[in-house]
N, C-alpha and C positions, 0 to 999 in steps of 0.2 A: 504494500500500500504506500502509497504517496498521499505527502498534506501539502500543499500548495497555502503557505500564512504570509503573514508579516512577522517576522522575529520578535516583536514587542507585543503584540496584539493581546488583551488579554481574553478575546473571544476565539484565538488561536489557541489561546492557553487550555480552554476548556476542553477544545477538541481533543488536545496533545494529554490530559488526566483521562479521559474517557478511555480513549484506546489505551492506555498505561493499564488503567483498572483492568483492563478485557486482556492484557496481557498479549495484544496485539504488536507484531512486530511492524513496523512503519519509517519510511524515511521522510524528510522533509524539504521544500524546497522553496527557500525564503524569495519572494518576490519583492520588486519596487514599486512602492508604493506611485501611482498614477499610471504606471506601463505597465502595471497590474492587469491593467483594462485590457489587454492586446491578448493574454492569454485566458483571462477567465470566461470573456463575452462569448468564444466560439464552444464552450463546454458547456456552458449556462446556461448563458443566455443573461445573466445578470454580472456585476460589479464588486461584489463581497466575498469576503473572504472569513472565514476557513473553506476551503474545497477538498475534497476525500476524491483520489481515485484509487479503484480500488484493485484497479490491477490486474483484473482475474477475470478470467471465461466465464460466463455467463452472470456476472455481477454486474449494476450500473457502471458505465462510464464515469461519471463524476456526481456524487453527492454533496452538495452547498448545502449551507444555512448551517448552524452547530447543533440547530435543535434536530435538525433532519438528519446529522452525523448520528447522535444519541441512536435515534432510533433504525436507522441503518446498521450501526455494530450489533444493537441488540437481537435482529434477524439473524447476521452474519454471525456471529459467536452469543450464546445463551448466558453462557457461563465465564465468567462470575456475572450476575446478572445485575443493569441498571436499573431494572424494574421494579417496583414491592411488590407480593403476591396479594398484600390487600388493593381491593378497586380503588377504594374508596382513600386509604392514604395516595396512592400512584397517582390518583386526580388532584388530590392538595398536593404531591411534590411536582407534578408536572404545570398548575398554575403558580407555584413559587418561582419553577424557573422560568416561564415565559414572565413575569413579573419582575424578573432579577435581568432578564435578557433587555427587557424593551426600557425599562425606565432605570433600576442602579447600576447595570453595566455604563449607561450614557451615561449618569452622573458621576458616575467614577474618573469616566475619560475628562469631563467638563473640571470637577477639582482636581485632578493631577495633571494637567497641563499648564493651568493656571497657575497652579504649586510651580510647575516646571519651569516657565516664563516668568517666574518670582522671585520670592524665598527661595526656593528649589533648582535656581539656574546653574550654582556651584557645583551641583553633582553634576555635570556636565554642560559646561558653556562653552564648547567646541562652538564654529560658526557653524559647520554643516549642524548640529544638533540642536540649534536655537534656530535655524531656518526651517526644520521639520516643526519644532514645536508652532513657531506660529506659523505655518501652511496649516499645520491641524486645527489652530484656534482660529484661521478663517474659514476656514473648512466646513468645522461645525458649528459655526455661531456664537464662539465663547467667547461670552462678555464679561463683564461686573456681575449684571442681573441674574444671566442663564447659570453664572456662578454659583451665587446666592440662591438661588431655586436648587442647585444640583445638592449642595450641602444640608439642604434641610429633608430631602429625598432620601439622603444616607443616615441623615441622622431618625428619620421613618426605619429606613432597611435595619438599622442596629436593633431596635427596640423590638423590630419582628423576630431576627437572628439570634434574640438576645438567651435564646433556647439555649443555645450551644455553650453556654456557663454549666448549665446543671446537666445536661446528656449530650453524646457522642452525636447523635445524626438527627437535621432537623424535621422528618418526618422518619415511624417507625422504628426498625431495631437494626437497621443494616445501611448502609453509606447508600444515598439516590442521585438520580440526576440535579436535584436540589443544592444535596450536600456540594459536587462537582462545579457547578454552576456558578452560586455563592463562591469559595474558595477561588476561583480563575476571579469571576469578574471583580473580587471587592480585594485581589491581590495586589495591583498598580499602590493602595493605600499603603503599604507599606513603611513605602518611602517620604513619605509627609510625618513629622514626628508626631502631630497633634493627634493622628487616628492610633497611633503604634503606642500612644500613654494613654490615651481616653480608656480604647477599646482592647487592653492586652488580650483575652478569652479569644478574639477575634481570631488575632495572626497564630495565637498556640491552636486553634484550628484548622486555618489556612495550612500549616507545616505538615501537622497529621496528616491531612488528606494529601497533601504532594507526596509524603513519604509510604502511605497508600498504594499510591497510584504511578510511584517510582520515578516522579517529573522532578525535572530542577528546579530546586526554590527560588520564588522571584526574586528580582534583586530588592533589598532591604531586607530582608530574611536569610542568607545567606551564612551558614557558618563553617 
């Protein structure tokens, strides 16, 4: 298999824990961001990235979207399963993660750029690396405002998360698409000191599940 990401992405990240979990062997092949478009349009048909090809005789050509990876490995290998055998938790872990995909994955990117273009420019004020940050913050529309909306979004996401103090996995007895989900997208936080002192519960879960699912830890967690 091949993952067609972006090296930072952390909606690549997620892909890159799923198949770890599944124990899938995988290569990866980091694209440029903008000439991205030249190879994924003729696969797709769309723009985004993670893309799964999967390699193999009688398998899809290329599976997009991370949620549509989830449930692609899960056909392709059973075991160990992303799924919960209850309906009824698998419908609350699977609106956790379309919930964590669509509104604090963005808000994540929206405060950690801004951290990055900030406070946060020291960990890397290379000119090629301060050029990528703001191409991204015109990109996505990160302002002052969409700032301050993204932080009070996360500070929503914590209090729902906020599970993960007193039990291992935020739905039922076994790690979900949920748990995977959370852990990639709320990883970028690391590196902002104010989330790694508010929220420690947070990152000592974020490790766990990397070390799970045998992915390198992201940077600011790193030991």
């Amino acid at each position: 298999m091949l993952l067609l990401q972006f090296s930072t992405s952390h909606y690549c990240r997620k892909a890159r824990l799923a198949l770890g979990y599944k124990k899938i062997t995988y290569q990866v092949e980091n694209l440029t961001p903008g000439l991205h478009i030249l190879k994924l349009k003729p696969l797709t048909g769309l723009t985004t990235i993670p893309v799964l090809l999967p390699q193999k005789a009688g398998e899809p050509e290329a599976v997009a979207d991370s949620t549509r990876i989830f449930k692609y490995l899960e056909t392709y290998q059973s075991d160990p399963p992303l799924l919960l055998p209850d309906t009824t938790q698998q419908t609350q872990a699977w609106l956790l993660e379309d919930w964590l995909d669509e509104s604090i994955g963005t808000a994540t990117r929206f405060v950690y750029y801004n951290y990055r273009a900030g406070e946060g420019k020291s960990i890397d004020s290379s000119l090629s690396s301060q050029l990528v940050i703001n191409v991204v913050r015109r990109q996505y529309g990160i302002t002052s405002a969409s700032v301050e909306l993204a932080a009070q979004r996360l500070e929503t996401a914590m209090n729902v998360l906020s599970c993960w103090k007193t039990q291992p996995y935020l739905v039922g007895d076994r790690l979900s698409v949920a748990d995977i989900t959370a852990a990639a997208l709320l990883s970028p936080l690391a590196l902002i000191p104010f989330y790694r002192q508010t929220y420690p519960w947070l990152f000592e879960r974020i490790v766990t599940i990397h070390n799970i699912c045998g992915e390198t830890l992201p940077p600011g967690l790193e030991r």
